[in-house]
N, C-alpha and C positions, 0 to 999 in steps of 0.2 A: 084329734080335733081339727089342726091345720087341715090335714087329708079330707076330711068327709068334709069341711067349708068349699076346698077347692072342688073336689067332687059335685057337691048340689050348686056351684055356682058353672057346672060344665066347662071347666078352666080345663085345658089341656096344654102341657109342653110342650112348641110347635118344633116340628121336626125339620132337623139342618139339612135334609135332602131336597125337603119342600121347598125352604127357601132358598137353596142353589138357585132349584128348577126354576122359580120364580124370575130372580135373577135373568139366570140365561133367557126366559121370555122377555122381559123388559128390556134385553141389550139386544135381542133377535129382531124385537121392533124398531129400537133405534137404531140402528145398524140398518133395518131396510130400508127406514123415511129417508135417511141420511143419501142410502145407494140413487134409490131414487130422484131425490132433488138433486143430485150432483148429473144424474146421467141425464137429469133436463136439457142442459146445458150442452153446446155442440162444441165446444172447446174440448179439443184432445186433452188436456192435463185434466179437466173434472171429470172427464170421460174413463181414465184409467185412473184417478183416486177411487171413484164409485165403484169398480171393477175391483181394488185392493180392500171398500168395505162388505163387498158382497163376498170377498174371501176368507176375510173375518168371522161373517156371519158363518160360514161354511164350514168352518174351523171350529166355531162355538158350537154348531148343532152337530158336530161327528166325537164330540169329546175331544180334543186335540189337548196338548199338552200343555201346562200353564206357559212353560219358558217359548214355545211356537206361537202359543197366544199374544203373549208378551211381545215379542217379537213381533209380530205382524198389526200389532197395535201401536206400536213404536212408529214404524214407515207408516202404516195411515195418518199419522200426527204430523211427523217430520214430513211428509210430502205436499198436507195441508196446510201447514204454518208456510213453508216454501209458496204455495201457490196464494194464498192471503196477502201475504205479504207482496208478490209481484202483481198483483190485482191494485192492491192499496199505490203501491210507486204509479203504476200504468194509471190508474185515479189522477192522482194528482199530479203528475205531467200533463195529464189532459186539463184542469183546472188552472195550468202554472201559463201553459200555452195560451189558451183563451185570453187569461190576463196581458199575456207579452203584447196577444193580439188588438186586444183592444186598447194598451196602453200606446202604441204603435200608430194604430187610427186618431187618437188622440192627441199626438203628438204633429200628427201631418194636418190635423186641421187646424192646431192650433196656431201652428208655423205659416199655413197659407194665411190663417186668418190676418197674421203682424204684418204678413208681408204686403196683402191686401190694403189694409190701411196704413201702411206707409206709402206705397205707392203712391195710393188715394192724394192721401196727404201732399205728397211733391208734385202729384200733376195740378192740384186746387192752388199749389203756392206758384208754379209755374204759369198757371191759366192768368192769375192774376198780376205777375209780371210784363205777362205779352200783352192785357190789356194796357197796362202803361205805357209800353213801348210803343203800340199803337197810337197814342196821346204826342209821343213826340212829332214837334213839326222841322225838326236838323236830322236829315235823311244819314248823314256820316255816323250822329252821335245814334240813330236807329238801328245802324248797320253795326254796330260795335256792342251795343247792348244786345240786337238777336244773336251774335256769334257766343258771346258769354252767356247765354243761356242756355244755349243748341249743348255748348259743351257742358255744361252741367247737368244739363239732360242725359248725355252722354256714357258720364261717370255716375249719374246714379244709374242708369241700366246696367253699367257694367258693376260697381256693385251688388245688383240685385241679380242677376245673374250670377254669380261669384256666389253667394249666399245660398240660392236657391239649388245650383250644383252641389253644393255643400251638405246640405239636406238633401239631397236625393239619393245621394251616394250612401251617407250615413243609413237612409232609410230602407236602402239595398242590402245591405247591411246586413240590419237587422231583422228583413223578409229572410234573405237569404241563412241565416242562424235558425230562425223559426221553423223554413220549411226542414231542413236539418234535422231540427229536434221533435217534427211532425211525422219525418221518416223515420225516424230509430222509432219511437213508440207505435207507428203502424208496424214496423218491422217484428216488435215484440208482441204485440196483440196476434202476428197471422205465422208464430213460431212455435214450433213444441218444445218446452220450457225441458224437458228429459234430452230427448234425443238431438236438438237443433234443426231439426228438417222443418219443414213448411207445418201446422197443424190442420185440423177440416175447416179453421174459417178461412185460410189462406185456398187452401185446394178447392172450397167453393166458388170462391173468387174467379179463381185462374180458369176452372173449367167451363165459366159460364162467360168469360171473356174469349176464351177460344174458339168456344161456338159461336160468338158473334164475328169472326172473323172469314171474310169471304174466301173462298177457295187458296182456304191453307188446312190441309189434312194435320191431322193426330192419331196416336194411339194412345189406350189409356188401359194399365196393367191393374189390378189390384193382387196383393203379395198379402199371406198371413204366413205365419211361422208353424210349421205344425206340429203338433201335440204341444203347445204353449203351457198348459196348465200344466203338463206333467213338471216340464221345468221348472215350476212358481214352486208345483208341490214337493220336487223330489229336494232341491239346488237353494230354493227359495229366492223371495221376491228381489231380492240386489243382483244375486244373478241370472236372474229374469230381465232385471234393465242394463247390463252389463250385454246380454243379447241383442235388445231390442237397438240398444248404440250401435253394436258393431253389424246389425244389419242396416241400418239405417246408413253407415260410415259404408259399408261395401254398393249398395246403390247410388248413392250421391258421387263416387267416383267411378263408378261405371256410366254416368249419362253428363251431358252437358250442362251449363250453364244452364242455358235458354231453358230447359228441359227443367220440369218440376218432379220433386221426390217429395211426398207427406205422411207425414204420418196421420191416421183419420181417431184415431183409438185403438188405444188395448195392445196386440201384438198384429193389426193390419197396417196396411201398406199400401199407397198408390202411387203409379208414376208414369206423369204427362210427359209424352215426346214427339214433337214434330219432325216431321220430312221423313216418317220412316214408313213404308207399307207396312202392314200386319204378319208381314211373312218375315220380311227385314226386323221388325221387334221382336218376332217369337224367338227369332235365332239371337239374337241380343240378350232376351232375357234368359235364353235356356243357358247362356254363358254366366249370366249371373247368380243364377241358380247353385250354378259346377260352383263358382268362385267362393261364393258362400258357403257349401255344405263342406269343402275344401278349406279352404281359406288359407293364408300364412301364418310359418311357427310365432311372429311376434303377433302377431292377429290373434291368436285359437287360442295360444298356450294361457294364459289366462283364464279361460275360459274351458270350466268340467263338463261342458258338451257342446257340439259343434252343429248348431242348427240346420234348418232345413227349409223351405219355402213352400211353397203351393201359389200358382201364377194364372190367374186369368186374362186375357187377353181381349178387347174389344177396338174393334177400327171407329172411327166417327164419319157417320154417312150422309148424307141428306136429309132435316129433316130432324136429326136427334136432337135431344135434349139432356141436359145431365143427367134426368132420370134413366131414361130409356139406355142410355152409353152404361153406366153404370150397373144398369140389371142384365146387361148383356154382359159387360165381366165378371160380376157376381154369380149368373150363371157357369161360367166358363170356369171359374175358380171353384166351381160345387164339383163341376167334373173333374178337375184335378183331384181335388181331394178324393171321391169317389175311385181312381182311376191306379191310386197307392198311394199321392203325395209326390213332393220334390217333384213334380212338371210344371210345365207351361202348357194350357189349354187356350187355343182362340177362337173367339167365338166371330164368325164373318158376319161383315155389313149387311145390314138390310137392305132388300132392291126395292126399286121402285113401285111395283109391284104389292110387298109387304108393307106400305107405308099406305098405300089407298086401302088396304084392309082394317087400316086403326080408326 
């Protein structure tokens, strides 16, 4: 009787394969809105979270194994709590500053304000002393009461002076703390929060201020790691960024100070360097190249594989722009890779010539 009721009311036992499959479509779409909205963002650190959910998704749609899923849903969490959280600090240092800032302005007008009207106040009590003095008609007892005022004049300047250095100093002070605490939190907005190197808003930065600099040459490299994903897939994601450090740690000690190293996203790489011609950096980089696929026993041995680069190469000519420097090593870096990997490929300045053609 129960039977033939469920039968005419067309009730069927829904099948646990169907609602896996269901499942995995409703984590396939969250997983991509999520890829998406993070790759919005030009910050290296949402730029490679979104790269670690698009390899989730990856991972879900090839059937991967529950403890590899688990796994790789673990670091999506842990890398985004990590990056929330430095979002949230970097918030409210900007909010904490402001306040400093404006309690600061607050304080200096308040101060001028007192000092203002006290002045005020001792020049109106002073004015009206001299007219009295005026009034006398005993030039000696004249001559004795201007002297005792000149010097109480005197000692109030020099008080107010004493005062006013006093707040100045103080209020150096505290610009000086401010600006401080303005530069570590720029420093941390324009850093890549994995490796330490510069991130893409720092590297934006830098390369659009060198263009604005008059006859001072650059090179500008860009480096990716090749076959990156095999490493993510074979080694997995930790030692993926165990990589990414230790390339990042072999560039920044092959170049100077002055010289920017950044990371832009994912396992790419850029690196500004002035005073060097295009020939003088290809041979620079092809040493960093060696250095890195090489490396040392306390370097490598850590490390179940010893990466490798791909390096393009662009000079800055007359005329460029970040865009155009940029797709001429992005070029340059296709023919590496194209050409086996592990090289440096440079791609030469544009003449003048090619520049009335644009």
């Amino acid at each position: 009787m129960r039977t033939d009721a469920v039968i005419s009311l067309d009730i069927r036992r829904r099948d646990r394969e169907s609602d896996v499959a269901l499942v995995h479509r409703v984590l396939d779409e969250v997983l991509g809105w999520a890829r998406d909205f993070l790759a919005a963002d030009d910050d290296a650190g949402w730029l490679s979270l979104s790269q670690r959910f698009e390899a989730c998704r990856t991972a879900l749609a090839e059937g991967a194994p529950s403890a590899e899923l688990e796994a790789l849903a673990a670091t999506c969490l842990a890398e985004g709590h990590a990056l929330i959280k430095q979002l949230q600090q970097l918030r409210a240092q900007r909010v904490e500053d402001s306040f400093a800032v404006v309690e600061a302005l607050r304080d200096v007008m308040s101060t001028m304000g007192a000092e203002m009207t006290s002045m005020h106040s001792t020049i109106s009590q002073s004015t009206e002393r001299f007219e009295a003095i005026g009034q006398l008609s005993d030039p000696r007892q004249m001559k004795l009461r201007l002297m005792a005022e000149v010097l109480t004049l005197k000692q109030v300047a020099a008080k107010r002076r004493k005062a006013w250095e006093e707040t100045a100093a103080a209020l150096s002070q505290r610009i000086a703390t401010l600006e401080r605490d303005l530069s570590e939190v720029k420093g941390e907005a324009s850093t890549d929060s994995l490796t330490g190197v510069a991130n893409r808003r720092g590297f934006d930065a830098t390369i659009s201020k060198w263009l604005g600099r008059p006859n001072q040459g650059f090179v500008l490299a860009l480096l990716d790691v090749d076959d990156f994903k095999k490493v993510n897939d074979q080694f997995g994601h930790a030692v993926g960024d165990e990589v990414l450090k230790y390339v990042a740690r072999c560039l920044s000690q092959s170049f100077r100070a002055d010289d920017m190293v950044a990371r832009l996203g994912g396992d790419e790489f850029a690196v500004l360097a002035s005073g060097l011609t295009v020939r003088q950096a290809e041979a620079r980089l092809a040493a960093v190249l060696q250095r890195v696929s090489t490396g040392g026993s306390d370097e490598t041995d850590r490390l179940p594989c010893v990466p490798t680069l791909s390096c393009g190469l662009s000079e800055c000519s007359a005329g460029d722009t970040p865009a155009s420097l940029y797709e001429r090593a992005d070029s340059a870096q296709y023919t590496a890779k194209r050409q086996g990997k592990n090289r440096v490929v440079a791609k030469e300045a544009r003449l003048l010539r090619d520049l009335a053609k644009r």
